[in-house]
N, C-alpha and C positions, 0 to 999 in steps of 0.2 A: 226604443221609446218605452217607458214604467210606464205600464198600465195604471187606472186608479185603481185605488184602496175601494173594497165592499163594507161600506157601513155597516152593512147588518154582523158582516162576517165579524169587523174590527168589536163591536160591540158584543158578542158574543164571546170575543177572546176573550175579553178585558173582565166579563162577567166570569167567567170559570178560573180567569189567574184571582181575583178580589175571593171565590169563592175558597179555596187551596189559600189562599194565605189567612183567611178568617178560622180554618179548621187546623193550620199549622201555629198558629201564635199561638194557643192553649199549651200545645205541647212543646214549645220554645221556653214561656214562661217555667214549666215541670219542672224543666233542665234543669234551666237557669237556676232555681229554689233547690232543688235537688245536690248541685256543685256548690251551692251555699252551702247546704248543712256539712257538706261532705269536708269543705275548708273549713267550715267552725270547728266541727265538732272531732275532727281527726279521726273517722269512722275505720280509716285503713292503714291506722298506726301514725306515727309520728309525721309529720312534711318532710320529704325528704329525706328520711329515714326508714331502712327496711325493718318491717316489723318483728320481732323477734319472739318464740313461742317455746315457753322454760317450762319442766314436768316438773314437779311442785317439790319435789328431791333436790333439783338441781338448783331451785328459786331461794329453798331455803340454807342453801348451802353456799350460795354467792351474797346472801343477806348476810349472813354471818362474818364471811369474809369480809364484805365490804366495810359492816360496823369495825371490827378488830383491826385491820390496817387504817381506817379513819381516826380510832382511839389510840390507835399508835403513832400516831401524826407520817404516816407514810399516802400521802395525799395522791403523788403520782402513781402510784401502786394500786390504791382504790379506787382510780378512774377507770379503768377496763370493766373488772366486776357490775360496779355499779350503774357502766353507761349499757351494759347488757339486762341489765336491772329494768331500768329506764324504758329501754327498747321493748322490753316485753309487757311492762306494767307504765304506758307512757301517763296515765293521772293519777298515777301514786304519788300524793306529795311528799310522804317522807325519802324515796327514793331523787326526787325533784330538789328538794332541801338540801340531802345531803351532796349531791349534784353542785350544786352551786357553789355550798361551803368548801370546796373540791377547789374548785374553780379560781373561788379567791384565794385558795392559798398556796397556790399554782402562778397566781400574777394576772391570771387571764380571766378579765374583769367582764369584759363585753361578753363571755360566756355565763361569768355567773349570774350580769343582767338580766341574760334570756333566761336563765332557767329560776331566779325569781320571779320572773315574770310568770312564765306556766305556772308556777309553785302558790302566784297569787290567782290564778283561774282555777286550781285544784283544793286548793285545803280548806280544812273545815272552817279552819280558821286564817285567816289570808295575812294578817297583820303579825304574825308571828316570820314572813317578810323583811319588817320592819324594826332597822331603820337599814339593815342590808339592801334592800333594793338600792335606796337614793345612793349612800354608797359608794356599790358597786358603779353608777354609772359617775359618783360625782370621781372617782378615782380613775376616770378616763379621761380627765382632764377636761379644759376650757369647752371644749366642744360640745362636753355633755352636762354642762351647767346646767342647762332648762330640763333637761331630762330628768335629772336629779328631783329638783325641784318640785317637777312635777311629780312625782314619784312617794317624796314626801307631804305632800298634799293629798295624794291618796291616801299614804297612811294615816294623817291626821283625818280624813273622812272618816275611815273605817272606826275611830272614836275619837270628836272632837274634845273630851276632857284629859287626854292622855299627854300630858306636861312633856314625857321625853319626846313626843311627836309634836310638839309645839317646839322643842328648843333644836331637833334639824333642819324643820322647814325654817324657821328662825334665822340660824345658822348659816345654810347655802343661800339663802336671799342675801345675808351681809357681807358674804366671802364673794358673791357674784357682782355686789355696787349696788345692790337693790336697798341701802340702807334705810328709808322710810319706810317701804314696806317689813323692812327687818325688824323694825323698831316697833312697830305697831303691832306684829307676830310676839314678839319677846316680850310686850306687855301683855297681850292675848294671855300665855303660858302663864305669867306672876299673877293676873287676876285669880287663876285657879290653886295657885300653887306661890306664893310668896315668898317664903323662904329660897326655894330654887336657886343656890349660888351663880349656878352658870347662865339663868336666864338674866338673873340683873347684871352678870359683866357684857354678856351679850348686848344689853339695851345699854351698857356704860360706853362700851366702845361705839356703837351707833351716836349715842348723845355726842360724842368728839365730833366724828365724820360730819353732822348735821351742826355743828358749830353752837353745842350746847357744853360746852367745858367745863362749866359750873354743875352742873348737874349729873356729868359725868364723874368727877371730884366726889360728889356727895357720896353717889352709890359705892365706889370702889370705898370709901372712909368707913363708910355702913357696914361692908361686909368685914375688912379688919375688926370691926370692933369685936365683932362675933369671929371672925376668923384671922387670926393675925397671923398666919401662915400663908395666906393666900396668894400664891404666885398670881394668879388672875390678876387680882386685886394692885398688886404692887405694878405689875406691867401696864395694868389703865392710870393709874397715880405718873408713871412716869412719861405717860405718851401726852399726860395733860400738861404735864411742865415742860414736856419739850414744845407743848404749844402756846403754853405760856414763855417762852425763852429763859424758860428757868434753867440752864444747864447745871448747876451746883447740884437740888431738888432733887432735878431729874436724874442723874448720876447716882444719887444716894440708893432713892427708892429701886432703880434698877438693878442696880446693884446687888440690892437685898433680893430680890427677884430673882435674880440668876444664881443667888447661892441655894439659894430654895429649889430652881428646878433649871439646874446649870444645860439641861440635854435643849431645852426650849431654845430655836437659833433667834424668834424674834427678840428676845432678850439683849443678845448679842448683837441683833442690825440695826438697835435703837441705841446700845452703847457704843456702838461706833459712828452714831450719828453726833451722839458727846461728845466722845473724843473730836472728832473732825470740828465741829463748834468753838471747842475751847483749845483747838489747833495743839492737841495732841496725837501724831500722825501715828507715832509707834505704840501708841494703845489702839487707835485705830484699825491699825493693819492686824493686830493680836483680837482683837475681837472678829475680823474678817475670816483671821486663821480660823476659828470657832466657830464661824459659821461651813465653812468650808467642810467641817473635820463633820458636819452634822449633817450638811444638804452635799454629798460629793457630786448629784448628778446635776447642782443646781450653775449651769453653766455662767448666769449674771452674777451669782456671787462669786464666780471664780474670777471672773472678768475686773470686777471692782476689787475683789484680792489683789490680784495681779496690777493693779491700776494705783493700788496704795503704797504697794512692793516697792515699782518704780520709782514711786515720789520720793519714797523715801529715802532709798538708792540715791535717788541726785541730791539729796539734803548735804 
């Protein structure tokens, strides 16, 4: 048989464990702010990384290196030096910079991401970043659209009068389907800066998608008259007539478009939208080849190659 409980005794517990935990939460809290700063602020070198500790002989001897195979575009050559750079000097943004630039020209993007990213927590000047951050993540493909995005919004923060950081946030809002806000971005940029070729095709090609044709017409006609070289120019002219069902129009101005900048594939998957229209299969399939010979790793265009191949074959 359990005895009972002694009230006084129960009440005298409960007073010395209340008193032990009001003397121990000060110093939980300590910690806890203490292993803050220590993840902000990387007190014990890099995360993750052991810290590396260079005689000033040796630092400035791997500086040198690292610059001279970087200016000799020997990129995978300069990543050893410089990530030992890195490791010993982890908020040196110019070692963080050239890090990155590294990175991207290695293919390994998600790397150069991160170390734009440190490189905009360390520099004097963070926007010099910029437009490589967005980028580096918009070059990772679909997944990292918003990242991008976002990315270029910071650089537009760091100064909102700065037109080329008006015309990427711009840019990946329209490439991602955010075309209203794209549109109201690329006017943003022409308020300051009007001339801007790229930002009025940018707002030309929005005015199609948003089902403004006419005014998409105007701007690309606009910039001809000033630029009649403009491949831009000529590709918005011919996306309006193929929305107009102008095939003759459209065919012309594209035409002239892809002699002016034949490496461009969309040129090429709008003239094969011609052809297909005015049931020309073997120009069709010949501008597919084009596309092919331009995107190899692009599997949908190979797919509709091959898919025009066939047709034709059975013709």
């Amino acid at each position: 048989m359990t005895e009972p409980r002694n009230p006084v005794e129960s009440r005298a517990k409960a007073s010395v464990t209340k008193r032990l935990l009001a003397a121990l939460l000060p110093l939980l809290f300590l910690t806890l702010a203490y292993l803050g700063l220590v993840y902000r602020y990387h007190f014990f070198g890099p995360r993750g990384e052991e810290k590396t500790t260079l005689a000033q002989q040796e630092s400035q001897r791997l500086a040198d290196q690292s610059k001279s195979l970087v200016d000799q575009g020997r990129f995978a050559d300069a990543l050893k030096p410089t990530s030992t750079l890195y490791k010993a000097y982890p908020e040196n943004h110019i070692y963080l910079g050239r890090l990155a630039d590294i990175y991207d020209h290695l293919g390994r993007y998600d790397e150069e991401a991160r170390y734009w990213e440190k490189f905009m927590d360390h520099a004097p000047m963070p926007i010099e970043a910029c437009p490589q951050i967005g980028q580096a993540y918009w070059k990772q493909g679909e997944k990292f659209e918003a990242q991008a995005v976002a990315a270029y919004q910071r650089c537009l923060a760091l100064d909102p009068k700065n037109t080329d950081s008006h015309f990427y946030l711009a840019h990946a809002m329209e490439m991602s389907g955010q075309w209203t806000q794209a549109a109201e971005q690329y006017q943003k940029g022409l308020a300051i800066s009007p001339d801007y070729t790229d930002l009025t095709l940018g707002l030309a090609r929005c005015w199609l998608r948003l089902d403004r044709p006419a005014d998409a017409r105007k701007l690309a006609e606009q910039i001809l008259s000033k630029h009649p070289r403009s491949s831009g120019a000529f590709l918005v002219l011919g996306m309006f007539y193929l929305h107009q069902e102008n095939y003759v129009e459209a065919k012309k101005v594209l035409t002239r478009g892809a002699n002016l900048a034949d490496t461009d594939p969309d040129f090429h998957i709008l003239l094969e939208r011609v052809a297909e229209h005015m049931n020309d299969y073997a120009e069709a399939l010949r501008q597919y080849n084009r596309v092919v010979e331009l995107r190899p790793e692009d599997a949908q265009a190979r797919s509709r190659r091959d898919a025009l191949a066939a047709q034709n074959a059975s013709k």
